[in-house]
Each structure stands twice: as C-alpha cells, then as structure tokens.
py3Dmol code that shows the C-alpha trace and the ligand (Angstrom):
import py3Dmol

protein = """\
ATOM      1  CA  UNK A   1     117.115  89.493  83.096  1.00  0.00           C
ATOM      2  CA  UNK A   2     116.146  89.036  86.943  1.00  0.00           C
ATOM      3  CA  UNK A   3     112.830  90.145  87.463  1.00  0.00           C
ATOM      4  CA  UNK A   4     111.163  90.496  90.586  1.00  0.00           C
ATOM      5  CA  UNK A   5     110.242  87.267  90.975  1.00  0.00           C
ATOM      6  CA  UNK A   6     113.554  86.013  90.755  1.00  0.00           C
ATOM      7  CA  UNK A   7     114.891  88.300  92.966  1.00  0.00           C
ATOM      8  CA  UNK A   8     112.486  87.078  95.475  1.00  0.00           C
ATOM      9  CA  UNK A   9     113.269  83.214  94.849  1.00  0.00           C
ATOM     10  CA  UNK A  10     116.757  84.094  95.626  1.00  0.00           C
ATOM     11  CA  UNK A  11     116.193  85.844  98.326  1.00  0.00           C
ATOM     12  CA  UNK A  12     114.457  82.970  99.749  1.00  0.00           C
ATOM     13  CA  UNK A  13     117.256  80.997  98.352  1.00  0.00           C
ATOM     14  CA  UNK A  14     119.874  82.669 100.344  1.00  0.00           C
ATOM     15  CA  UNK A  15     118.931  83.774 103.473  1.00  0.00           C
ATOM     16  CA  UNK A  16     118.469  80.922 105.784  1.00  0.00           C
ATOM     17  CA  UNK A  17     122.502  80.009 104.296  1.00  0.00           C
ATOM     18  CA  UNK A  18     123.128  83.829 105.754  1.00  0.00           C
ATOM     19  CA  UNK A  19     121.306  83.857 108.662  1.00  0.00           C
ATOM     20  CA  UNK A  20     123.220  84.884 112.183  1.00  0.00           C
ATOM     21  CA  UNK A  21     126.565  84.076 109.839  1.00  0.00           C
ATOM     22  CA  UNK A  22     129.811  86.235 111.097  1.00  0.00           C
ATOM     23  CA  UNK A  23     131.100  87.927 107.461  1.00  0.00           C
ATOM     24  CA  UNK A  24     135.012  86.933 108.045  1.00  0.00           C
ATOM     25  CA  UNK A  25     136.236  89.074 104.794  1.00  0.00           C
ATOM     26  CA  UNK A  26     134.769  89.889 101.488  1.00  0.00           C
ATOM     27  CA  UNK A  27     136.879  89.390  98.179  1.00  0.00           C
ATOM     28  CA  UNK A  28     136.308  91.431  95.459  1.00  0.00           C
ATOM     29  CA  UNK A  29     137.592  89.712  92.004  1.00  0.00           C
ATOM     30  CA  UNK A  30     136.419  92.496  89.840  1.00  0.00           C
ATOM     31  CA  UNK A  31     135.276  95.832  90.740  1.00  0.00           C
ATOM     32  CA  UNK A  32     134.186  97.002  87.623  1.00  0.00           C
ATOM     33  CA  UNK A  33     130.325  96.425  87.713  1.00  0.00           C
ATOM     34  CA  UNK A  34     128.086  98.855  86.576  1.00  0.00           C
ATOM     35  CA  UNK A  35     129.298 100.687  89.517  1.00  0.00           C
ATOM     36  CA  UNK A  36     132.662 100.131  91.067  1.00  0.00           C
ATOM     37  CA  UNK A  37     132.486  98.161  93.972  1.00  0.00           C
ATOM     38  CA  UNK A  38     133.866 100.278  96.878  1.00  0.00           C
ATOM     39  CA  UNK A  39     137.804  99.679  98.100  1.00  0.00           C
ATOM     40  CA  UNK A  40     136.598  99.970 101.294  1.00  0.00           C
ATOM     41  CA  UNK A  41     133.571  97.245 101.272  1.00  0.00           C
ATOM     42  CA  UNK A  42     135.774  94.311 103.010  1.00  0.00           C
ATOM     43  CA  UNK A  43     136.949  96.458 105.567  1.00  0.00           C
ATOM     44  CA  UNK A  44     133.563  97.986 106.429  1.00  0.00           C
ATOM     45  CA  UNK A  45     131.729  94.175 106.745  1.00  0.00           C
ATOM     46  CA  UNK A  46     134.908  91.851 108.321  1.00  0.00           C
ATOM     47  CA  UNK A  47     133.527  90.943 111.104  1.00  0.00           C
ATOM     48  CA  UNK A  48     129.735  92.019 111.038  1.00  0.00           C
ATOM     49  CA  UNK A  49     126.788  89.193 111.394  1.00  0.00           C
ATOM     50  CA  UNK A  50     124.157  89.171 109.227  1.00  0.00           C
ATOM     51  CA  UNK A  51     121.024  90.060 110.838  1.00  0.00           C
ATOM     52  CA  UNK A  52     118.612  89.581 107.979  1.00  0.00           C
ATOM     53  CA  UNK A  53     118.027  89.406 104.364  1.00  0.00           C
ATOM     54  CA  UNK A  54     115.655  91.687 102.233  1.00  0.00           C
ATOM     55  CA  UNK A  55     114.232  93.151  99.097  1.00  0.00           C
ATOM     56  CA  UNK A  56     113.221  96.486  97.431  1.00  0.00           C
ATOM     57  CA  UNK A  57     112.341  96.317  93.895  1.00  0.00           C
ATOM     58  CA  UNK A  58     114.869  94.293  92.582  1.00  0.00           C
ATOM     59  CA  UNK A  59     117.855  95.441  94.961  1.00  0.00           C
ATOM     60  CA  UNK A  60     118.751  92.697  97.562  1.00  0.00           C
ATOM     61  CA  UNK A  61     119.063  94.019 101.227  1.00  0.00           C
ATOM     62  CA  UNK A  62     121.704  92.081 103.449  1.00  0.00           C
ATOM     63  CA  UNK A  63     121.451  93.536 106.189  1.00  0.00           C
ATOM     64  CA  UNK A  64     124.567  93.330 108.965  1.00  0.00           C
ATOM     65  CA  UNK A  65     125.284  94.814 112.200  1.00  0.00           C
ATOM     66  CA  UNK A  66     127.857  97.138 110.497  1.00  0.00           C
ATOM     67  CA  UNK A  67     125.346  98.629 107.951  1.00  0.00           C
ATOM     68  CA  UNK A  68     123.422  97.298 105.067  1.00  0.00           C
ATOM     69  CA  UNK A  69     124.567  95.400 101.274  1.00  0.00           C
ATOM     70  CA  UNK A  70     122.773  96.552  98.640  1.00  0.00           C
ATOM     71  CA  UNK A  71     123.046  93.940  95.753  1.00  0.00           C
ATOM     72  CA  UNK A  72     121.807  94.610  92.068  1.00  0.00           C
ATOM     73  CA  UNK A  73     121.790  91.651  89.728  1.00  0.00           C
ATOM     74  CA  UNK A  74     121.193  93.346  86.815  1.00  0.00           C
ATOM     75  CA  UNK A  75     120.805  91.587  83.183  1.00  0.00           C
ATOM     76  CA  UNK A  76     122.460  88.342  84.346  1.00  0.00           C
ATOM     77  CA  UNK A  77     123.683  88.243  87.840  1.00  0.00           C
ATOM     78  CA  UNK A  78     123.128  85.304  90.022  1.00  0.00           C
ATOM     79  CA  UNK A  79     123.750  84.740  93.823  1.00  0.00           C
ATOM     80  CA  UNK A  80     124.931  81.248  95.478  1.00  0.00           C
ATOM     81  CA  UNK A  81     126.091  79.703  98.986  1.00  0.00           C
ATOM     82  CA  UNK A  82     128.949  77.613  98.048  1.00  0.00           C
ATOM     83  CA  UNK A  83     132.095  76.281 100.161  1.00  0.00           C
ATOM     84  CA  UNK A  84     134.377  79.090 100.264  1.00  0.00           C
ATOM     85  CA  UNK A  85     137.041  77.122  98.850  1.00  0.00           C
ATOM     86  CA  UNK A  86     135.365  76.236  95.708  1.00  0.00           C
ATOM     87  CA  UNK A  87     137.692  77.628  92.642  1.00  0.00           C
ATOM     88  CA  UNK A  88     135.676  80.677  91.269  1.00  0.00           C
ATOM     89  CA  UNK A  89     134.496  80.609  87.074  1.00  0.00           C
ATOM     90  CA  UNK A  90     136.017  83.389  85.368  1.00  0.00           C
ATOM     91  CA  UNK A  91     132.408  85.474  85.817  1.00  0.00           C
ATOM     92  CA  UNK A  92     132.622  85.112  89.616  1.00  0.00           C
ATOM     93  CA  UNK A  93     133.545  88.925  91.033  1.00  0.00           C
ATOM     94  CA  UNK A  94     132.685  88.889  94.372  1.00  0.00           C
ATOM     95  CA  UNK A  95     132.808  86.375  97.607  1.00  0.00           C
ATOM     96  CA  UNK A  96     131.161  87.367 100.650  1.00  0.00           C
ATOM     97  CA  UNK A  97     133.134  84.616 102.907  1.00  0.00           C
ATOM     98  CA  UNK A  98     131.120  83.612 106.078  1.00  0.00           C
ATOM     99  CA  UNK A  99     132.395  82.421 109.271  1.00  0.00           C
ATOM    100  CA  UNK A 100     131.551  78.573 108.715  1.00  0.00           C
ATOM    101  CA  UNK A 101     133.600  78.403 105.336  1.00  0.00           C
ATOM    102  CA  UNK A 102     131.076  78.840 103.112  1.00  0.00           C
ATOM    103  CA  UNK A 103     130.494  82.274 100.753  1.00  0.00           C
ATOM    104  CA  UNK A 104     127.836  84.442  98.799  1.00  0.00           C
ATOM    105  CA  UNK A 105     129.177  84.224  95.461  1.00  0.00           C
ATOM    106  CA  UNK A 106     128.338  87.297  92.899  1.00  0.00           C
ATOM    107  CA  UNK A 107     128.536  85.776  89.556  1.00  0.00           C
ATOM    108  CA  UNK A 108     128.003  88.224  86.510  1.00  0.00           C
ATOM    109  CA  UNK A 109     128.895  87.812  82.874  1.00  0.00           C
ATOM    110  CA  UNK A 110     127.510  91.082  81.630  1.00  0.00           C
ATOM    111  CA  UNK A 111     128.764  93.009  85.202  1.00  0.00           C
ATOM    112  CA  UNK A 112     125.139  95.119  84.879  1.00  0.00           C
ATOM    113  CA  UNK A 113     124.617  94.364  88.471  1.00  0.00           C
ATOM    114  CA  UNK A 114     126.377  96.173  91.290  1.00  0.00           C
ATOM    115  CA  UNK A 115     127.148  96.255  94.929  1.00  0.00           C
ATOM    116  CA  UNK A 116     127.151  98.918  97.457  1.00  0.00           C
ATOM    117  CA  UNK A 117     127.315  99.455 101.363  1.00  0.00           C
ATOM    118  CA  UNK A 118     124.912 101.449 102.869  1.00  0.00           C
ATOM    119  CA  UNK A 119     124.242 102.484 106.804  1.00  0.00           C
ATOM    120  CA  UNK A 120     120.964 103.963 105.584  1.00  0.00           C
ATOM    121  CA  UNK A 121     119.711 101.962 102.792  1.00  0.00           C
ATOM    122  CA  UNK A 122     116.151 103.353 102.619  1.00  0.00           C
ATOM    123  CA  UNK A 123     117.948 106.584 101.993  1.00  0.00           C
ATOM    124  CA  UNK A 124     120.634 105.558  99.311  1.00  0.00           C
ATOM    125  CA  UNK A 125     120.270 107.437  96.263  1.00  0.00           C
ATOM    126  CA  UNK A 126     118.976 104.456  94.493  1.00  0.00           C
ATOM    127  CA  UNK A 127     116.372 103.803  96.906  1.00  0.00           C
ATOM    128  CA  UNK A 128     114.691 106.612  98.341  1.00  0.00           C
ATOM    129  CA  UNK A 129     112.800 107.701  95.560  1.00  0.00           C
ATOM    130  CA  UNK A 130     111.166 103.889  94.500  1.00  0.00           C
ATOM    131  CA  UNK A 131     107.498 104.125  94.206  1.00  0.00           C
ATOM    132  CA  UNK A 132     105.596 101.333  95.956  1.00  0.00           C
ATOM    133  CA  UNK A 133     106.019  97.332  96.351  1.00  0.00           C
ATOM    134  CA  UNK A 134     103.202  95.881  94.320  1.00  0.00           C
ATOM    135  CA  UNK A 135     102.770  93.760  97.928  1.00  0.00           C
ATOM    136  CA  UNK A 136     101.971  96.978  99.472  1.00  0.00           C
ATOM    137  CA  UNK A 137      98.853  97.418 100.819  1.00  0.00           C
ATOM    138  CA  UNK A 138      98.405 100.842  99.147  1.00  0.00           C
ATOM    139  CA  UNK A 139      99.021  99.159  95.837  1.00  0.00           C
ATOM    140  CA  UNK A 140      95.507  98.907  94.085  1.00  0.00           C
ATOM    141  CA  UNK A 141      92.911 100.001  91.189  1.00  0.00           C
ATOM    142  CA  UNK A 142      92.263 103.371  93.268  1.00  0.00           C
ATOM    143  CA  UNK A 143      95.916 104.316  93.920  1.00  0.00           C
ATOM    144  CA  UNK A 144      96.729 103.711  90.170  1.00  0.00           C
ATOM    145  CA  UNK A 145      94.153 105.280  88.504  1.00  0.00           C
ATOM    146  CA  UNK A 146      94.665 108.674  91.088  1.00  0.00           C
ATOM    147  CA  UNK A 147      98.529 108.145  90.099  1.00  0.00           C
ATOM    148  CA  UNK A 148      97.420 107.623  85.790  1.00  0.00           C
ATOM    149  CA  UNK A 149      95.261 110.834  85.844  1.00  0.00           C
ATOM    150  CA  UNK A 150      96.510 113.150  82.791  1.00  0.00           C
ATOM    151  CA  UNK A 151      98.802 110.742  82.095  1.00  0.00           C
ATOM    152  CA  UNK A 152      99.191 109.872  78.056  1.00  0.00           C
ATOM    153  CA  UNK A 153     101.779 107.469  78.217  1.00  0.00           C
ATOM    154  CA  UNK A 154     101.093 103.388  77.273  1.00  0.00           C
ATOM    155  CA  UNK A 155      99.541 101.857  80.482  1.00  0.00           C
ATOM    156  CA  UNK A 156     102.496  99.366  79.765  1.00  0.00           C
ATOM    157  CA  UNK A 157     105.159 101.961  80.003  1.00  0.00           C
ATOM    158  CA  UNK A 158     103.586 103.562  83.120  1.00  0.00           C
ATOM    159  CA  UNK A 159     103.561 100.394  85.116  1.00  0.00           C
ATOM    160  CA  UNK A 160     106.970  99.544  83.996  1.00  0.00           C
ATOM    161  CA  UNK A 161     107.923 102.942  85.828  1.00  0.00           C
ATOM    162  CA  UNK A 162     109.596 102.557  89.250  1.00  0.00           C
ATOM    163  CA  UNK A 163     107.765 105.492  90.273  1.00  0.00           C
ATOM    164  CA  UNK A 164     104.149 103.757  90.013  1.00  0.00           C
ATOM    165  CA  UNK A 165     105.252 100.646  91.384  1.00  0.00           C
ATOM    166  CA  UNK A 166     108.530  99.079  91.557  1.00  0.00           C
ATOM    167  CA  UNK A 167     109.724  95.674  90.462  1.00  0.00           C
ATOM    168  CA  UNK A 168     107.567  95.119  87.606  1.00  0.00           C
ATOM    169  CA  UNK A 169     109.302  94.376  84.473  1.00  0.00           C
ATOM    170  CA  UNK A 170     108.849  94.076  80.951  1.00  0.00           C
ATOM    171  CA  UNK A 171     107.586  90.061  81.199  1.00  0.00           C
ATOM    172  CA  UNK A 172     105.078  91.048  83.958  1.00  0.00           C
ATOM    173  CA  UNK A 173     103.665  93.627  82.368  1.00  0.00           C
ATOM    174  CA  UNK A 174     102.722  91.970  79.158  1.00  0.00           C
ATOM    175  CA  UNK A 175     101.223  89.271  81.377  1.00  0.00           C
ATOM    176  CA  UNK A 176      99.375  91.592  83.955  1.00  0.00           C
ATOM    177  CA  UNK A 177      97.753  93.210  80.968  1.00  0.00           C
ATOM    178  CA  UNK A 178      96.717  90.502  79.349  1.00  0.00           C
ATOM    179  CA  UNK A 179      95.264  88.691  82.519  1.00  0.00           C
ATOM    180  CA  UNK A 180      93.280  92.319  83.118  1.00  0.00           C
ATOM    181  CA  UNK A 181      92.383  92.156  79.192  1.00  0.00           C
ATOM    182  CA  UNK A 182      93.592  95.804  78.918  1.00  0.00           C
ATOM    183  CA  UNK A 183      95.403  96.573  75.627  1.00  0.00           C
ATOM    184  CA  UNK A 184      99.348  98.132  76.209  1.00  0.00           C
ATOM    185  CA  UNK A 185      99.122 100.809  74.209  1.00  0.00           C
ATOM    186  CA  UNK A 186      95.913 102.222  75.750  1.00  0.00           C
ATOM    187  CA  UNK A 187      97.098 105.660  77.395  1.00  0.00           C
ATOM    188  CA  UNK A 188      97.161 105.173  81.453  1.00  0.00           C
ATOM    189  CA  UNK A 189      94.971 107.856  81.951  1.00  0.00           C
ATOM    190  CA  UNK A 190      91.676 106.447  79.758  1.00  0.00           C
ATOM    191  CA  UNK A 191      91.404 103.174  81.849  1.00  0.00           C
ATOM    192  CA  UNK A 192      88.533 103.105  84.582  1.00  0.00           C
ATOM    193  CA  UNK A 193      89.118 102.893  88.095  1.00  0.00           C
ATOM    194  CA  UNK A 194      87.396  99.074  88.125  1.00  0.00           C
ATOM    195  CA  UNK A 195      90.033  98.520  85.398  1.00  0.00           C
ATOM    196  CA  UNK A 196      92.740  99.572  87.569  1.00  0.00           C
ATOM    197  CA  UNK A 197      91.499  97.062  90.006  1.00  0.00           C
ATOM    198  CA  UNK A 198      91.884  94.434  87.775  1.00  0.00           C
ATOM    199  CA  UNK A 199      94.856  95.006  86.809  1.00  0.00           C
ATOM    200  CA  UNK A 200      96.629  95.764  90.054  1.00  0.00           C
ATOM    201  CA  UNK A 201      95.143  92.387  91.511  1.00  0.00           C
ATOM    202  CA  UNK A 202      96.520  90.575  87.656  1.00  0.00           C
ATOM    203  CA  UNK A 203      99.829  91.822  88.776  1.00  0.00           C
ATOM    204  CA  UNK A 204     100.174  90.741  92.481  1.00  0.00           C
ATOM    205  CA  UNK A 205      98.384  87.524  91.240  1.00  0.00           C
ATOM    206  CA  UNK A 206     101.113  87.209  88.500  1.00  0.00           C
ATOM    207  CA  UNK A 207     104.127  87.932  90.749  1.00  0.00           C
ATOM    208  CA  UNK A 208     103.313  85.390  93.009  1.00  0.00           C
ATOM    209  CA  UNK A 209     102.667  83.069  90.407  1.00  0.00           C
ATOM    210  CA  UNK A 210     106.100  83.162  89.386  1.00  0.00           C
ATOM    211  CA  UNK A 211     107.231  83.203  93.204  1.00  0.00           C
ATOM    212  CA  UNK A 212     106.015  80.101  93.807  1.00  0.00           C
ATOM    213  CA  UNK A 213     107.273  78.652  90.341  1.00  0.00           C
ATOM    214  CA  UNK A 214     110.534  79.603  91.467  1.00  0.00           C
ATOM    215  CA  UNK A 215     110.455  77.873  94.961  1.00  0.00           C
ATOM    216  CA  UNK A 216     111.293  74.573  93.050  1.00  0.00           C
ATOM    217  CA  UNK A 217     114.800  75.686  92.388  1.00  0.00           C
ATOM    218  CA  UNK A 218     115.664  76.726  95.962  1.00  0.00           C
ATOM    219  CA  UNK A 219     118.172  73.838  96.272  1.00  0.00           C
ATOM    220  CA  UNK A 220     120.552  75.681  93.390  1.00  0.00           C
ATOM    221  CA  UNK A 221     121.464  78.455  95.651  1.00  0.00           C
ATOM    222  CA  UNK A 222     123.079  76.071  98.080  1.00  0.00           C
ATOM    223  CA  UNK A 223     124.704  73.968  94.816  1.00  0.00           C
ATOM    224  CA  UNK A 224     128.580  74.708  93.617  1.00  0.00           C
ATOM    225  CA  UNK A 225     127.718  74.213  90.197  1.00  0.00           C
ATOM    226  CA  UNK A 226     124.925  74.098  87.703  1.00  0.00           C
ATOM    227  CA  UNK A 227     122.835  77.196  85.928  1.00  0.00           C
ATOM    228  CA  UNK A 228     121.637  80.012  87.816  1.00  0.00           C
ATOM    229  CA  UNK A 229     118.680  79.356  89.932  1.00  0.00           C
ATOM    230  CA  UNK A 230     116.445  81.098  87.627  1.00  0.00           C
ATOM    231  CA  UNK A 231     113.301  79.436  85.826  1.00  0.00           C
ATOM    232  CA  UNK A 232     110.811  80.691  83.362  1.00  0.00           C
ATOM    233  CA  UNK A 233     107.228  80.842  84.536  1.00  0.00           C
ATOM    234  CA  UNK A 234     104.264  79.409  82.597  1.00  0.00           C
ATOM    235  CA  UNK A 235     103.461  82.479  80.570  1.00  0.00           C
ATOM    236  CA  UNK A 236     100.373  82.917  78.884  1.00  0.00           C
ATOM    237  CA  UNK A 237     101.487  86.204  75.821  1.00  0.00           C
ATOM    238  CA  UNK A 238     105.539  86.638  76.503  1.00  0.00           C
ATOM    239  CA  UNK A 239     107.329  85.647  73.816  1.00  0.00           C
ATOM    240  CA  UNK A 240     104.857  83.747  72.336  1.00  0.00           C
ATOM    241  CA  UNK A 241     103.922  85.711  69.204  1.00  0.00           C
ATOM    242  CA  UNK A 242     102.131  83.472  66.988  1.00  0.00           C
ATOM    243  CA  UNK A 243     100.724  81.533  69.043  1.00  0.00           C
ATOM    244  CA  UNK A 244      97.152  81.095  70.005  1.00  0.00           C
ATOM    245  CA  UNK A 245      95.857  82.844  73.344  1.00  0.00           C
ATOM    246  CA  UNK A 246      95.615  80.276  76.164  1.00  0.00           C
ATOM    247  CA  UNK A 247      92.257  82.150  76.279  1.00  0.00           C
ATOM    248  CA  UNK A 248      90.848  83.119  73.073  1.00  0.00           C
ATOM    249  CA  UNK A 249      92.840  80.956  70.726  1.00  0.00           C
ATOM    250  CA  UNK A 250      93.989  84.298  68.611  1.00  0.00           C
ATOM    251  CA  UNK A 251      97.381  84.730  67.714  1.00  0.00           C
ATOM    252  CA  UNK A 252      99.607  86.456  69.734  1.00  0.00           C
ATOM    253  CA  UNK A 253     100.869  89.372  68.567  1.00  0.00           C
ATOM    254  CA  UNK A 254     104.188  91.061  69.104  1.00  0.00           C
ATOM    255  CA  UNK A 255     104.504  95.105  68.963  1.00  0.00           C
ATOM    256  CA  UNK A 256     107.398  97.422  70.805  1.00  0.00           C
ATOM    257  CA  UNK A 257     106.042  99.543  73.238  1.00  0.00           C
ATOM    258  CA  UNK A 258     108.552 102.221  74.956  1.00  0.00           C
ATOM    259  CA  UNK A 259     111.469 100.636  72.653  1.00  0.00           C
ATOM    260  CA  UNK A 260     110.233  97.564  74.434  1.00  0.00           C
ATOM    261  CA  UNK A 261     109.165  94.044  73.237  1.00  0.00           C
ATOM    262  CA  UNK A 262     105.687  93.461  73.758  1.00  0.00           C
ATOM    263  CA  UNK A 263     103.400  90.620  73.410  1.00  0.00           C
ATOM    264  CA  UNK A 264      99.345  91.038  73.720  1.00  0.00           C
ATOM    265  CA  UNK A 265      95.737  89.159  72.071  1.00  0.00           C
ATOM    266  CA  UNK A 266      94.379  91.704  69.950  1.00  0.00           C
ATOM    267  CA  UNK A 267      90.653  89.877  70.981  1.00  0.00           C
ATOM    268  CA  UNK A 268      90.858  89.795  74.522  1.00  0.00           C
ATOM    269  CA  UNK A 269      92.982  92.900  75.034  1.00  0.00           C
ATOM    270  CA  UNK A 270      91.130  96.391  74.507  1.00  0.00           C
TER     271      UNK A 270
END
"""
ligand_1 = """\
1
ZN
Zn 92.898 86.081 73.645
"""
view = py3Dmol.view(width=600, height=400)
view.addModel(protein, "pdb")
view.setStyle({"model": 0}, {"cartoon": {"style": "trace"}})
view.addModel(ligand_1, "xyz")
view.setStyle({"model": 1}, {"stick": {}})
view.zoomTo()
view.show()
C-alpha cells in the first residue's frame, strides 16, 4: 500500500510533468473507485492550468485554476506522465490529458483509491479534520505526549491515527518505534515526554529516509511502461520476523496490534 513516503516520491515524480500544463479533457475509464468519480469532473477541469502540485496525508493535491484534484491511491494505485496516446492496461481508469499530448494516468487494480474535485480542498470532508503533517513544526515529543494523556490505547495504534498525525502507516510505525526503542503495545499515555521526543524525531527521521530512497525511481513516473514507481526502503523490524535486530541481534518478533501486523525487538523495545 502507498505510504507517505510514496506519496511524496510521486509527487515529486509528477509535478514538474504538470507544471503550467493546460488540462485539455479528462477521461474517465472506470468510475467505480472506492468513490465514484464525479460525471461532471471533465467538464469542471477542460481547460484549467495546473498551478501546482501538493500533499496532505496521503491525498495528492493538483491544484488548477478551476479548483483543486484530490487523488487517493489507496492499496495499489499508481500515478504516471505518459504520451496521451499510449493504449491504456486494462487497470488504467483515469487520463488527465494535458495540452502537450501527454496524460496523468490513474492506474488501480484494487480501485481503493479515488478521485474528487474540490474548490475548497482544505475543507473537503476528507480533509478538514486530518491531524497534523509529521513535517509540521508543531509535530514533537511535547505535542504528543499533551495529545497521549489518558489515553490507553497501543502507542502504535495512536500514531497510526490520522487524528495525532497524519500519513503514518502501519510500516512506519513499526520502524519509528523501534528506532525510539519504545515497545507497541505500551499504552500512549505511560510514555515520558523525553520519550515522545524520541519518537517524534524517529518518525520524521524515518519518513525522510524513505523519501530520499524513493528519489531513485523518479524517472518511472515519466516511463510508459514498467512497475509502479514504488520501492521498499531499507527496513530495520518490518516484515522481518525472525530475523536478528540490525541492533541487538535478537529475533524479530511479529505480534498484531489493532488487527494490525506488527514487527518489534523484544530487547531493545520496552
Ligand atoms: Zn534489538
């Protein structure tokens, strides 16, 4: 699935191909995503430029000058520049066709991702109530451990909630943690404030990590062909139950956390 990271590398990926670009029409394949794409989303954008290219959480923000497309990739979306004549795969659902023959290609086996039109994107209902970008400033060990207080749930499953801090998924997590040695089941509210700081700087540290991992496979976004642009980062406890801890040299272990997979070292983790 897309994580943050991902979203970021291909929003990196895309937007100097969208840049100033007049949209000429937008072709809609398949409308049943995990939303229906709006009847109406060719006729809004024909004609707009593109004025910029964004991200919240995991939602990709293209902005235009005739409002805003909100993009979702959900479990196994990708997004590619490609000549516009290029025949689309069967998984290809929508074409946002620019003015120099080239399109923004959706492609989606699994059609979990989705696409809207927005004038007001901050305020679209799946928007406006996001907790903050783990990039924010006002993302640290204070703000979490004022936002943890009372709180019994896993530390895991609290900073996998969009209302702590968005865009951190179930591979980050595990890996935040386990850089910040903190144990996932440990309940958010019994972690210390110096704790907190750890772990909010394991998880900016890790996200960019992976950000820069992914800048190798910028040149897929401009390809025709070829497997999403997506890569896996070095991880040190994902999916590696098992094996020994790049630290500690314990073996991974492998426990489901909010009906979640989740990998931790039961010596460095507490
Ligand atoms: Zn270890």
């Amino acid at each position: 699935m897309p994580e943050l990271p991902e979203v970021e590398t291909t929003r990196l990926g895309i937007e100097p191909c969208l840049q100033s670009q007049r949209i000429r029409t937008v072709v809609v394949r398949d409308a049943r995503l995990r939303w229906p794409v709006a009847a109406d989303l060719g006729a809004r954008l024909a004609g707009a430029w593109i004025t910029g290219v964004r991200r919240r959480a995991k939602y990709l923000l293209i902005d235009t000058s005739g409002g805003t497309l909100i993009v979702h990739l959900g479990m196994s979306g990708s997004l590619r520049v490609v000549p516009a004549a290029t025949p689309p795969g069967a998984h290809d659902h929508v074409d946002v066709v620019l003015g120099n023959d080239r399109c923004l290609r959706l492609r989606d086996p699994r059609r979990f991702g989705s696409v809207h039109w927005s004038a007001q994107p901050e305020r679209h209902a799946l928007l406006a109530r996001l907790g903050p970008e783990p990039f924010d400033a006002v993302f640290d060990g204070r703000y979490l451990r004022a936002r943890a207080r009372g709180r019994r749930q896993p530390v895991k499953s609290f900073l996998m909630d969009a209302h702590t801090v968005v865009g951190v998924g179930n591979i980050y997590a595990s890996e935040s943690l386990h850089r910040a040695g903190i144990h996932p089941c440990r309940a958010a509210a019994r972690i210390s404030g110096e704790r907190y700081e750890r772990l909010a700087r394991s998880v900016v540290a890790v996200l960019r990590e992976a950000i820069s991992a992914g800048g190798t496979t910028l040149r897929d976004f401009v390809a025709s062909d070829g497997s999403p642009g997506y890569f896996r980062a070095r991880l040190a406890v994902y999916d590696r139950a098992g094996e020994p801890c790049v630290r500690c040299g314990t073996r991974i272990r492998r426990l489901v956390v909010g009906q979640r997979a989740t990998y931790y070292c039961p010596t460095c983790q507490h």
